[in-house]
LOLOLUM-400406 format. One record per atom (N, C-alpha, C, CB): z, y, x. Coordinates in Angstrom, 1 decimal. Glycine has a CB too. Layout:
<atoms>
<atom up="Z" north="Y" east="X"/>
...
</atoms>
This chain:
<atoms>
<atom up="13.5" north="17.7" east="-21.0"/>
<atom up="14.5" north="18.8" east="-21.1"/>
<atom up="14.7" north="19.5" east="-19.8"/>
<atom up="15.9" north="18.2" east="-21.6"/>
<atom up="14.7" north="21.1" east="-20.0"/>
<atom up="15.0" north="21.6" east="-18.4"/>
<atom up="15.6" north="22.4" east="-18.5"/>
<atom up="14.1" north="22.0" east="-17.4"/>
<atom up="16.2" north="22.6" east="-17.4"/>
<atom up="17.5" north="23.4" east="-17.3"/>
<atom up="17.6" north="24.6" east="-16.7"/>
<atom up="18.3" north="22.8" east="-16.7"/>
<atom up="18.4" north="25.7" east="-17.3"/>
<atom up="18.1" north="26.9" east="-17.2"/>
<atom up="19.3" north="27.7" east="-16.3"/>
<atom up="18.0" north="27.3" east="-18.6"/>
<atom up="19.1" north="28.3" east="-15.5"/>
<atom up="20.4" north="29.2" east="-15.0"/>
<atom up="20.2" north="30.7" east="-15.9"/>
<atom up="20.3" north="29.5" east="-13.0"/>
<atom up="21.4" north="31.0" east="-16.4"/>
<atom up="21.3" north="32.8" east="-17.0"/>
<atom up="21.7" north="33.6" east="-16.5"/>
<atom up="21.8" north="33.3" east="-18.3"/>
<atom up="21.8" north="35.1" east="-16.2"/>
<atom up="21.5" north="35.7" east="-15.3"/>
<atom up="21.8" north="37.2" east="-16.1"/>
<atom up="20.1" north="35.3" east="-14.7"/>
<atom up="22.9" north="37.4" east="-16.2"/>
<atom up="24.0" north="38.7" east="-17.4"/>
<atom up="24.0" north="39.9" east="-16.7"/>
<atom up="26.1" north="38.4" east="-17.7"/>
<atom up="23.9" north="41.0" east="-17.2"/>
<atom up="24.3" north="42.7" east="-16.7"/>
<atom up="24.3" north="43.1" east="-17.7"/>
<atom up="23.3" north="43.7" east="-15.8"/>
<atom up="25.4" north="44.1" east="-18.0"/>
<atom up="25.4" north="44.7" east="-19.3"/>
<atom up="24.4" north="45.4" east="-19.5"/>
<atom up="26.3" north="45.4" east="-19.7"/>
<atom up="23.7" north="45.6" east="-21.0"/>
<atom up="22.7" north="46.5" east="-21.3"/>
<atom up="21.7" north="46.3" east="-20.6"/>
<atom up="22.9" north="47.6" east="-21.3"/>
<atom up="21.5" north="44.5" east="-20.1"/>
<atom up="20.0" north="44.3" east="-20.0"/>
<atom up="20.1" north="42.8" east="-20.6"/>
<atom up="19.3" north="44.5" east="-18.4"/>
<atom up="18.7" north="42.6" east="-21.1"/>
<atom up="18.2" north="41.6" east="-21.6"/>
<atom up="18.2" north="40.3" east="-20.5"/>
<atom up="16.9" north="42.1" east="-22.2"/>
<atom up="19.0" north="39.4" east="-20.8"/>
<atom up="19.8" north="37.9" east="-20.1"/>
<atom up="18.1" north="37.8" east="-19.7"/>
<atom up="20.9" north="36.2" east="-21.5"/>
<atom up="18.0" north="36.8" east="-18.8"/>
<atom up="17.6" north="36.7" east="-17.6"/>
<atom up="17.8" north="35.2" east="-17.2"/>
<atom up="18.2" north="37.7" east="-16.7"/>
<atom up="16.6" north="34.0" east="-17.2"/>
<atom up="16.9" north="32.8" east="-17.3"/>
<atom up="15.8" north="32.2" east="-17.0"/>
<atom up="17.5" north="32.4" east="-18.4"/>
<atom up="16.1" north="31.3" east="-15.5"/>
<atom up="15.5" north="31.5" east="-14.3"/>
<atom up="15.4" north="29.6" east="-15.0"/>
<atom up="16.6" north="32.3" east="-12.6"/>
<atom up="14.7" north="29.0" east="-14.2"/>
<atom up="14.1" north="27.7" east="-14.8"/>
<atom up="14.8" north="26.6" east="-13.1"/>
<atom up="11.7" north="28.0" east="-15.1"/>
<atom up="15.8" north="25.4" east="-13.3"/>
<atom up="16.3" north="24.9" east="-12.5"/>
<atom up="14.4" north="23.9" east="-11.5"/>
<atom up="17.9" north="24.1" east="-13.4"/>
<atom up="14.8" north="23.6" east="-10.2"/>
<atom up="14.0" north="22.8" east="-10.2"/>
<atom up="12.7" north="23.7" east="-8.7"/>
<atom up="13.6" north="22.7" east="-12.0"/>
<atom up="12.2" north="22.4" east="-8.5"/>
<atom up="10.7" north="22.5" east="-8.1"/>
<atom up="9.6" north="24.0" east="-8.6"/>
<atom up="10.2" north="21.1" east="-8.9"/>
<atom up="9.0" north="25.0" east="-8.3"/>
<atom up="7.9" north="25.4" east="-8.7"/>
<atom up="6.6" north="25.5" east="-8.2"/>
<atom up="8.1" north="26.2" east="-8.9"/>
<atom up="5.6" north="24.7" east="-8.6"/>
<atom up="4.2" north="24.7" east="-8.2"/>
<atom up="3.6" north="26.0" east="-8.2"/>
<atom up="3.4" north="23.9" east="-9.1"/>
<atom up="4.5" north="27.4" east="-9.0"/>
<atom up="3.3" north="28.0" east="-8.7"/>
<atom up="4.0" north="28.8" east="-7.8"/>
<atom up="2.5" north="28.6" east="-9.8"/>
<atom up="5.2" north="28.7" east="-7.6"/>
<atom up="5.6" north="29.4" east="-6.3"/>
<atom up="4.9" north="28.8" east="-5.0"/>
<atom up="7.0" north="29.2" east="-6.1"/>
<atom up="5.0" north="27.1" east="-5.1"/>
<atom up="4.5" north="27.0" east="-4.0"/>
<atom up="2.9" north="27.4" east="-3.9"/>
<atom up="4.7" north="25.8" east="-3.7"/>
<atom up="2.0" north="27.4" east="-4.8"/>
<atom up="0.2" north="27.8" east="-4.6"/>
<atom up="0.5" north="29.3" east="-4.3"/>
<atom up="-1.1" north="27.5" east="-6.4"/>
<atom up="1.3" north="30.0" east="-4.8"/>
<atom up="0.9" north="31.1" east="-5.2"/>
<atom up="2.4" north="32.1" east="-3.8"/>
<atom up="0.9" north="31.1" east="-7.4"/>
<atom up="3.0" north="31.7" east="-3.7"/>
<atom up="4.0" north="32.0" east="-2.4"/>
<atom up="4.3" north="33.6" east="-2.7"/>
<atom up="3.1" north="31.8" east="-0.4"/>
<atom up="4.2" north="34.6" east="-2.2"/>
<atom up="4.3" north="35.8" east="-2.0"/>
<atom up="4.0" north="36.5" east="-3.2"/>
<atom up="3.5" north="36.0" east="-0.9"/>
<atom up="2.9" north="36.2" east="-4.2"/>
<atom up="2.4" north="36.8" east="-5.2"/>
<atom up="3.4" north="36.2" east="-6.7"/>
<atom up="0.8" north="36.4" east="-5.1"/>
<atom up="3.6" north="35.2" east="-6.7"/>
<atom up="4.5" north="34.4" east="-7.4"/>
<atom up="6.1" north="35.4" east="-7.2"/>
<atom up="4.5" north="32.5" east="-6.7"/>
<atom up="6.4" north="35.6" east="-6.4"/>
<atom up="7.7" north="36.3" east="-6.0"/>
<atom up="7.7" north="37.6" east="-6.6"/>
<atom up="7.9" north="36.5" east="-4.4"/>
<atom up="6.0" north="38.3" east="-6.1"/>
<atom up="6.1" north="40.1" east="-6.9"/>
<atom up="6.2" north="39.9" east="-8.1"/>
<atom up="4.6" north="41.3" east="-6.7"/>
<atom up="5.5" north="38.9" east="-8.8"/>
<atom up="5.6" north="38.6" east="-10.2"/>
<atom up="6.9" north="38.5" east="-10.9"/>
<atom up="5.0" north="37.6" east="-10.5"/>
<atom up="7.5" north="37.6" east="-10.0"/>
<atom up="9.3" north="37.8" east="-10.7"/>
<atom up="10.2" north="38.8" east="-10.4"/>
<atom up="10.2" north="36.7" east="-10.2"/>
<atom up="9.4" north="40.0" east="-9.7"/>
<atom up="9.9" north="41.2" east="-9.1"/>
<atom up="11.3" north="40.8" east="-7.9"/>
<atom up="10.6" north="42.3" east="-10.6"/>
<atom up="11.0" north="39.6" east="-7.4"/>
<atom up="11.6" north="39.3" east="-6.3"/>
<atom up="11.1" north="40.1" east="-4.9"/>
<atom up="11.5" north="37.8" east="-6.1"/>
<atom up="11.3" north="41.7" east="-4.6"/>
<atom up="10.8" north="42.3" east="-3.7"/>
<atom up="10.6" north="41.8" east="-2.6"/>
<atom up="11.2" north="43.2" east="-3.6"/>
<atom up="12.2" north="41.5" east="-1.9"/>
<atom up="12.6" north="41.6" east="-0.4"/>
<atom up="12.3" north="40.1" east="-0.1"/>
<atom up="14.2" north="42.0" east="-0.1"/>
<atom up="12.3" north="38.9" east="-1.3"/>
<atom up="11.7" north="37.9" east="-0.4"/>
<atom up="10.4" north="37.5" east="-0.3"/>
<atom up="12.2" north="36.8" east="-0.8"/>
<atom up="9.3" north="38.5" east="-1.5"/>
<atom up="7.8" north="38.1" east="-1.1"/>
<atom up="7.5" north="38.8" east="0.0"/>
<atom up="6.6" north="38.4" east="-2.2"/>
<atom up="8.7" north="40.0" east="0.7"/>
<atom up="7.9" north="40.6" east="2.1"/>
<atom up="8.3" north="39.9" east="2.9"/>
<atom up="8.1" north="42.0" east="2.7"/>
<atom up="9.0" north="38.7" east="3.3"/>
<atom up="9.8" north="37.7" east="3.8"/>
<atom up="8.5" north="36.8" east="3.6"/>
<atom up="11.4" north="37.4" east="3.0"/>
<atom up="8.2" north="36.7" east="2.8"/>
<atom up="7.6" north="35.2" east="2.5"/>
<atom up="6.1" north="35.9" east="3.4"/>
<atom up="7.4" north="34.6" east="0.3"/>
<atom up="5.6" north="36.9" east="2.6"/>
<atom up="4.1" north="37.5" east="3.5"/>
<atom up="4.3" north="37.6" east="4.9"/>
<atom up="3.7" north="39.1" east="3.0"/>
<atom up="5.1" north="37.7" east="5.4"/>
<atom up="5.3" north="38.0" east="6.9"/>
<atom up="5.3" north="36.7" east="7.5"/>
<atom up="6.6" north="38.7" east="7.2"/>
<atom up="6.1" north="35.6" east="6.5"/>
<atom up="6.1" north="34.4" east="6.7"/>
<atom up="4.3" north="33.6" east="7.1"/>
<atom up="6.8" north="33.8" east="5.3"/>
<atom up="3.4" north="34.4" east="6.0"/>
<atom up="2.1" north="33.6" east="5.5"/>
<atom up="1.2" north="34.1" east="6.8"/>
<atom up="1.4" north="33.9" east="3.8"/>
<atom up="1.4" north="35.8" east="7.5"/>
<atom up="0.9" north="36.2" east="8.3"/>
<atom up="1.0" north="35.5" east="9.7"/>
<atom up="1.2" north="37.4" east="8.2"/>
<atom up="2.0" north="35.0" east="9.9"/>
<atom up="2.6" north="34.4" east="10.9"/>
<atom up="1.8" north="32.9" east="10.8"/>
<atom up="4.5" north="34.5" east="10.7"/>
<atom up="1.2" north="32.6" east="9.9"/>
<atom up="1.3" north="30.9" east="9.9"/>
<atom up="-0.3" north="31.4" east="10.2"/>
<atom up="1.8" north="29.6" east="8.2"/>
<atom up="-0.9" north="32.2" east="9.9"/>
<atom up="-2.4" north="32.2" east="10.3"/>
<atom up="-2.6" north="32.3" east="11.5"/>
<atom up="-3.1" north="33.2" east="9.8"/>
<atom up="-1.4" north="33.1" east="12.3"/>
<atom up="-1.8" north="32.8" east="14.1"/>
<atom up="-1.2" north="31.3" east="14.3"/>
<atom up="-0.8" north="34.1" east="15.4"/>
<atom up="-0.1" north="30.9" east="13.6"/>
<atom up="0.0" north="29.3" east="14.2"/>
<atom up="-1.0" north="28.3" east="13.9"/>
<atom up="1.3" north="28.5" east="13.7"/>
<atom up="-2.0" north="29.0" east="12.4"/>
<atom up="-2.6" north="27.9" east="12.2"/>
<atom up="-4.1" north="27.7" east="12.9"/>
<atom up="-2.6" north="27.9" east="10.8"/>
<atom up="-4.6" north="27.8" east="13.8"/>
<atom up="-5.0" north="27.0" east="14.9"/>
<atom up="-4.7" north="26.0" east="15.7"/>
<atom up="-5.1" north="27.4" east="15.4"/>
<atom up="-3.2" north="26.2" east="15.6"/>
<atom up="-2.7" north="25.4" east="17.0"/>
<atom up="-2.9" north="23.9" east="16.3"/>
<atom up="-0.8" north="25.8" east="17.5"/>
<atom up="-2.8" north="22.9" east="16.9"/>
<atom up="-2.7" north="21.4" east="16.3"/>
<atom up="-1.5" north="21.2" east="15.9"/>
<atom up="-3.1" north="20.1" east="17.2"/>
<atom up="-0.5" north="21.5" east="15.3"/>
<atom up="0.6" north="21.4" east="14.3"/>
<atom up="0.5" north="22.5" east="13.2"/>
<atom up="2.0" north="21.6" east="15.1"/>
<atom up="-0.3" north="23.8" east="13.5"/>
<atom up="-0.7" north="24.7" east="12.4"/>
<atom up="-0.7" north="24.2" east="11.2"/>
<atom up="-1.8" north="25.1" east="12.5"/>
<atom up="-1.2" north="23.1" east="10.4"/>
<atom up="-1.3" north="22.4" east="9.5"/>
<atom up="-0.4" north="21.9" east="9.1"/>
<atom up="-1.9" north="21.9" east="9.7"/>
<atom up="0.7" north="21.2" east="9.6"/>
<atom up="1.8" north="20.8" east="9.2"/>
<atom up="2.7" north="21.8" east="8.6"/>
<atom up="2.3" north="20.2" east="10.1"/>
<atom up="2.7" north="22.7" east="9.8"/>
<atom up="3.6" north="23.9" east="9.6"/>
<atom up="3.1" north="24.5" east="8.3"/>
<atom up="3.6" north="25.0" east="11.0"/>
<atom up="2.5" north="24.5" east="8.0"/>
<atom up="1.9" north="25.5" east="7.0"/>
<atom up="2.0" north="24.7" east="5.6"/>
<atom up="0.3" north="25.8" east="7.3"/>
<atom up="2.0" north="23.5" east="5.7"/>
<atom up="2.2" north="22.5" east="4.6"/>
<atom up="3.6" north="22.1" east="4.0"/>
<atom up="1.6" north="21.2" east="5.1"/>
<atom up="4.3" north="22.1" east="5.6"/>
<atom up="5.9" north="23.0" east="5.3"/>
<atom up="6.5" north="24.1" east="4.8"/>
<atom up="6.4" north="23.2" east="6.0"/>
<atom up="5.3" north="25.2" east="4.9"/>
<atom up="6.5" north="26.7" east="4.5"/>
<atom up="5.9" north="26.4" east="3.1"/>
<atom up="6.2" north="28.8" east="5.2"/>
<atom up="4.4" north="25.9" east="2.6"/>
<atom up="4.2" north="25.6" east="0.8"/>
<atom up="5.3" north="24.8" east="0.0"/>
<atom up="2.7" north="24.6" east="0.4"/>
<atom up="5.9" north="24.0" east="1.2"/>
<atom up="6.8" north="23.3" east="0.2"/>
<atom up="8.0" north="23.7" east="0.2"/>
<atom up="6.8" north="22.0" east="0.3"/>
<atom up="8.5" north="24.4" east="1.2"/>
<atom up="9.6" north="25.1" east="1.2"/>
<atom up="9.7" north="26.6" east="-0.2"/>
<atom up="9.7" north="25.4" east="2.8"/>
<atom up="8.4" north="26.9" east="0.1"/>
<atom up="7.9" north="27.8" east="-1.3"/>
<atom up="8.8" north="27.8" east="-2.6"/>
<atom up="6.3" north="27.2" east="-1.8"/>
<atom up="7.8" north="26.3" east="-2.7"/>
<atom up="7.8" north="25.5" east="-4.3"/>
<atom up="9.5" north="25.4" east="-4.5"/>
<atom up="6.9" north="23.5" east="-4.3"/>
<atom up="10.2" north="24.8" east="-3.5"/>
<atom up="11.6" north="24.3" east="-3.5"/>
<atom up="12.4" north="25.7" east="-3.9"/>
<atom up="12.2" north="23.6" east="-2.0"/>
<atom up="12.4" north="26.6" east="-2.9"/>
<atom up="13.4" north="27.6" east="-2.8"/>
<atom up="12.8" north="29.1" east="-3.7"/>
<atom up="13.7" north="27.8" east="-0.9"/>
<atom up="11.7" north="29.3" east="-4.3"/>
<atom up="11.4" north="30.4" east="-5.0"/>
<atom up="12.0" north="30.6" east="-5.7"/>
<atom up="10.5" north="30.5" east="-5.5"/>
<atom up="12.8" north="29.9" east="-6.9"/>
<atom up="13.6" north="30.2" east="-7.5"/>
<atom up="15.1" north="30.0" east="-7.6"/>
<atom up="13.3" north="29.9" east="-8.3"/>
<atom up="15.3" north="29.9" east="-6.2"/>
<atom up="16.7" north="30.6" east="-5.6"/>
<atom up="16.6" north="31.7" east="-5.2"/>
<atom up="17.4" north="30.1" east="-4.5"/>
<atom up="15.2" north="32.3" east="-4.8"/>
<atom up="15.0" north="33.7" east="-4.2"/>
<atom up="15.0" north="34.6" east="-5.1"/>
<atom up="13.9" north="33.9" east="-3.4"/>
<atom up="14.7" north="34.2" east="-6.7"/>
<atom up="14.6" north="35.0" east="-7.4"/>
<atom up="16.4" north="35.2" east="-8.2"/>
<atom up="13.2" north="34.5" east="-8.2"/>
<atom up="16.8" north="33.9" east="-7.9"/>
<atom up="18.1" north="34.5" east="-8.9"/>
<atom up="18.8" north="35.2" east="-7.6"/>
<atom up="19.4" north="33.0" east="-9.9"/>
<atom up="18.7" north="35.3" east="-6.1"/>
<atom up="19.0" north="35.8" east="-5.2"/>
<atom up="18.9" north="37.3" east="-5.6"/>
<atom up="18.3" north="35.2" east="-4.2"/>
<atom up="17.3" north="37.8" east="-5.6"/>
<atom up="17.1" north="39.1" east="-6.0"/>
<atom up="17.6" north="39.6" east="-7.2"/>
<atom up="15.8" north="39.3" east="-6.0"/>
<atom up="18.3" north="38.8" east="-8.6"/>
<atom up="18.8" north="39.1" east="-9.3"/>
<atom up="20.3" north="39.5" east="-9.2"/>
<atom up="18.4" north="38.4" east="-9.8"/>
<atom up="21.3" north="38.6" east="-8.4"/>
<atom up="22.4" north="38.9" east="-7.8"/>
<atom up="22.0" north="40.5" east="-7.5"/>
<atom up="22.8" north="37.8" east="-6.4"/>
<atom up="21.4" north="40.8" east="-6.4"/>
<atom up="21.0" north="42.6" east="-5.4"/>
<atom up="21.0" north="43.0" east="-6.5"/>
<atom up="19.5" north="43.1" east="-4.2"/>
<atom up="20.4" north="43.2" east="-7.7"/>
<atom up="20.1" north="44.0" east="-9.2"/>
<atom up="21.2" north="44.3" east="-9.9"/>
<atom up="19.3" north="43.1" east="-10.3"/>
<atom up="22.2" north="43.3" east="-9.4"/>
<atom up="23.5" north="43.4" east="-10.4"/>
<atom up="23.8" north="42.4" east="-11.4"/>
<atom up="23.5" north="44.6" east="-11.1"/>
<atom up="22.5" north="41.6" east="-11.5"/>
<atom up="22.8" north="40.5" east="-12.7"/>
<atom up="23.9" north="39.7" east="-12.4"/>
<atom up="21.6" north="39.5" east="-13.0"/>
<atom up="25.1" north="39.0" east="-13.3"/>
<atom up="25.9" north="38.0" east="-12.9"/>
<atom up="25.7" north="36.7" east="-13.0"/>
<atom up="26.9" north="38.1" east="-13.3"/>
<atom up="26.1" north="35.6" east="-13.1"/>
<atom up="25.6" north="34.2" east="-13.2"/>
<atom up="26.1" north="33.8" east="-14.5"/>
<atom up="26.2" north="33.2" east="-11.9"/>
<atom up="25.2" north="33.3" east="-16.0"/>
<atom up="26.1" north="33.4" east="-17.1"/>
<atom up="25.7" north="31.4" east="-17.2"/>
<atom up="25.5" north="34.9" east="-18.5"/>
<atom up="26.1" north="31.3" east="-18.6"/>
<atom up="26.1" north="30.0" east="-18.9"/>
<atom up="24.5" north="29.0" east="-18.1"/>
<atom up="26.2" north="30.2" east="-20.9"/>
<atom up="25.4" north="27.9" east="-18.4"/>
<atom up="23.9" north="26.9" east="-18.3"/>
<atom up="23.4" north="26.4" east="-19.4"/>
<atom up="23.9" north="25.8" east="-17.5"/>
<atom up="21.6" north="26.8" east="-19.2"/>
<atom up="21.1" north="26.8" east="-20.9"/>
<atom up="20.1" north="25.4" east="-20.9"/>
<atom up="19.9" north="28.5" east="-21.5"/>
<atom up="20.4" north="23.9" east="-21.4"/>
<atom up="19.6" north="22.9" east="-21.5"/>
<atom up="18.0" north="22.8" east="-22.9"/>
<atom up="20.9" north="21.9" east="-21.7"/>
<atom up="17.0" north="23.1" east="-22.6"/>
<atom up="16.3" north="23.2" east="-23.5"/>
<atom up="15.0" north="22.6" east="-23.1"/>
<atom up="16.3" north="24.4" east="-24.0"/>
<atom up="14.0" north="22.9" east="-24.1"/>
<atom up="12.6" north="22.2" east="-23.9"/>
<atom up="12.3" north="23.1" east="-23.0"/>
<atom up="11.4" north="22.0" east="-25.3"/>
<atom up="12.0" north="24.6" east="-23.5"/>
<atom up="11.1" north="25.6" east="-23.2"/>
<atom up="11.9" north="26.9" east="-23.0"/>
<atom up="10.1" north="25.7" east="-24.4"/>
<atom up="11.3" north="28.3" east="-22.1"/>
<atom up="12.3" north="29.5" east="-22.2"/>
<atom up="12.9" north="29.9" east="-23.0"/>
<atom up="12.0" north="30.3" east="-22.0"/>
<atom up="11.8" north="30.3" east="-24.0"/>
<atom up="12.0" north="30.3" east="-25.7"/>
<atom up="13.4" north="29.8" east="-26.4"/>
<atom up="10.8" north="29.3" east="-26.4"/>
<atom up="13.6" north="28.2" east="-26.6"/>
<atom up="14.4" north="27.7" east="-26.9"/>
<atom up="15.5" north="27.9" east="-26.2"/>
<atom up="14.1" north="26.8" east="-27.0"/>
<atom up="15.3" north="28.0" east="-24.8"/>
<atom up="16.5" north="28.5" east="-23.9"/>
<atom up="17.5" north="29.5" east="-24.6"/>
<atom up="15.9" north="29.2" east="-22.6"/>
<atom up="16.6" north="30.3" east="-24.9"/>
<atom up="17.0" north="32.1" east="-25.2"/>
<atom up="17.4" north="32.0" east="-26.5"/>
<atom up="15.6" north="33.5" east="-25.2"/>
<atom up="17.0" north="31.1" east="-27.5"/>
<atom up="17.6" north="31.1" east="-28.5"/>
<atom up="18.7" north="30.1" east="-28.5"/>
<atom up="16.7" north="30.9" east="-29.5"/>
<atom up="18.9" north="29.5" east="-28.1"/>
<atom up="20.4" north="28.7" east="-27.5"/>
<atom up="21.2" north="29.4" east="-27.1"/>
<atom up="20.5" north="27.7" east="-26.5"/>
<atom up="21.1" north="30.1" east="-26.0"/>
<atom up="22.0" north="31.0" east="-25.7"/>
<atom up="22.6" north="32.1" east="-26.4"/>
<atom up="21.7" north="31.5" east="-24.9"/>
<atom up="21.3" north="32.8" east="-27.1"/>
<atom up="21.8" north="33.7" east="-28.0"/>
<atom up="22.9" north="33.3" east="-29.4"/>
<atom up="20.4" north="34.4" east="-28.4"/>
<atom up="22.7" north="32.1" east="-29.6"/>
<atom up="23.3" north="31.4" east="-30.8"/>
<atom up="24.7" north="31.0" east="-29.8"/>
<atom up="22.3" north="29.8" east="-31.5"/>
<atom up="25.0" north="31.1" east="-28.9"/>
<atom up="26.3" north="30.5" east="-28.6"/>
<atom up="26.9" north="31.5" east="-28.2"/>
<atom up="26.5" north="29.3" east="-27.5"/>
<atom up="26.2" north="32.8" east="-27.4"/>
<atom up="26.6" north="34.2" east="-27.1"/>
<atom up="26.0" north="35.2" east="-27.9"/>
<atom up="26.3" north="34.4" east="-25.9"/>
<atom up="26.6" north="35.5" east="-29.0"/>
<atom up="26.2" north="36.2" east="-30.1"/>
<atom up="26.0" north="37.9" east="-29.8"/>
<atom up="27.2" north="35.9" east="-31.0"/>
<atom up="27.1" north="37.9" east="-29.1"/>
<atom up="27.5" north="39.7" east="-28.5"/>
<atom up="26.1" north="39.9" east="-27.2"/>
<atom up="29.9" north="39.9" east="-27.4"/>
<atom up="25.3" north="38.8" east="-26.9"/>
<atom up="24.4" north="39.1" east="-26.1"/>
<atom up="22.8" north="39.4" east="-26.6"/>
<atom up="24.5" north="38.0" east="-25.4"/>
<atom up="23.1" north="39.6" east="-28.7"/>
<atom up="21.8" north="39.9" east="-29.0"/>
<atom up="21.8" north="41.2" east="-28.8"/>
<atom up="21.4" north="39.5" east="-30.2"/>
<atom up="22.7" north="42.5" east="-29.0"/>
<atom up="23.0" north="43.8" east="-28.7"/>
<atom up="22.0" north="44.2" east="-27.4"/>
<atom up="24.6" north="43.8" east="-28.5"/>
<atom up="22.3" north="43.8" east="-26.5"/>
<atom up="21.0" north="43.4" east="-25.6"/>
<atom up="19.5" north="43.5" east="-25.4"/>
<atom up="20.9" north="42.5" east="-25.6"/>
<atom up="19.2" north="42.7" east="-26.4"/>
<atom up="18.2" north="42.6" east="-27.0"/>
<atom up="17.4" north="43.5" east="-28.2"/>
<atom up="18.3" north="41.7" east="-27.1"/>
<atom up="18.1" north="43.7" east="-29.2"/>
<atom up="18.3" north="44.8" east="-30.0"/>
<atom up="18.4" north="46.5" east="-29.8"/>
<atom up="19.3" north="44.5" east="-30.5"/>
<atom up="19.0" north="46.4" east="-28.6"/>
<atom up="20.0" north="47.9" east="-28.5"/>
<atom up="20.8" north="48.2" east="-29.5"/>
<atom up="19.4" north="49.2" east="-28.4"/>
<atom up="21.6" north="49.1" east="-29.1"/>
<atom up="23.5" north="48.9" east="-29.7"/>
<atom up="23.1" north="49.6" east="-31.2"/>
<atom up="25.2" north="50.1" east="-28.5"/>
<atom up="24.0" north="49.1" east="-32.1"/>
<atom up="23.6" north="49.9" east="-33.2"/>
<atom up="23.9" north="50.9" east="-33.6"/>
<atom up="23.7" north="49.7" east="-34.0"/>
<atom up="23.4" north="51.3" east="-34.6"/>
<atom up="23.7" north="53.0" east="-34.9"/>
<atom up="24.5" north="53.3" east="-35.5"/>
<atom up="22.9" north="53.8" east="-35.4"/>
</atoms>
């Protein structure tokens, strides 16, 4: 079971960010971030990765660098509900499910006025 943070602005489609660890933030750092349209932290994070290529020669280079992947994996998806806060999204319920999918349909079943959303308003 995993756990979901949601992520509300009127007249946009909820937004539900996965609690936890991400592997592909950590492999994937900077590119993983544009993907979640987290702007301001993959230039944060690339500046981060540019920076570790001049440390990484030095004989701690390797550590250091094994540190910002795992700091990656940990904190990507605080960066992303972060960039969602700057968007305007608010912090909505917490959604417990298998999968996103199920997430979204849990939520939408407990927050009914949030299928409008999804739909657009009727006519």
């Amino acid at each position: 079971m995993k756990t979901f943070t949601t992520h509300l602005r009127p007249g946009a489609v909820p937004v539900l960010v996965c609690e936890g660890f991400s592997i592909w933030a950590a492999l994937f750092g900077w590119l993983w971030l544009l993907w979640q349209r987290a702007w301001i932290p993959a230039a944060l994070v690339f500046a981060a990765d540019l920076l570790m290529v001049r440390v990484g020669a030095s004989s701690t280079g390797g550590a250091i660098c094994l540190g910002l992947v795992v700091l990656q994996g940990l904190l990507g998806r605080d960066m992303v509900r972060w960039s969602l806060a700057r968007r305007g999204f608010t912090p909505g319920p917490i959604v417990a499910a298998r999968d996103h999918d199920t997430a979204l349909a849990r939520l939408l079943r407990e927050c009914a006025d949030l299928l409008n959303n999804l739909v657009g308003s009727p006519a």
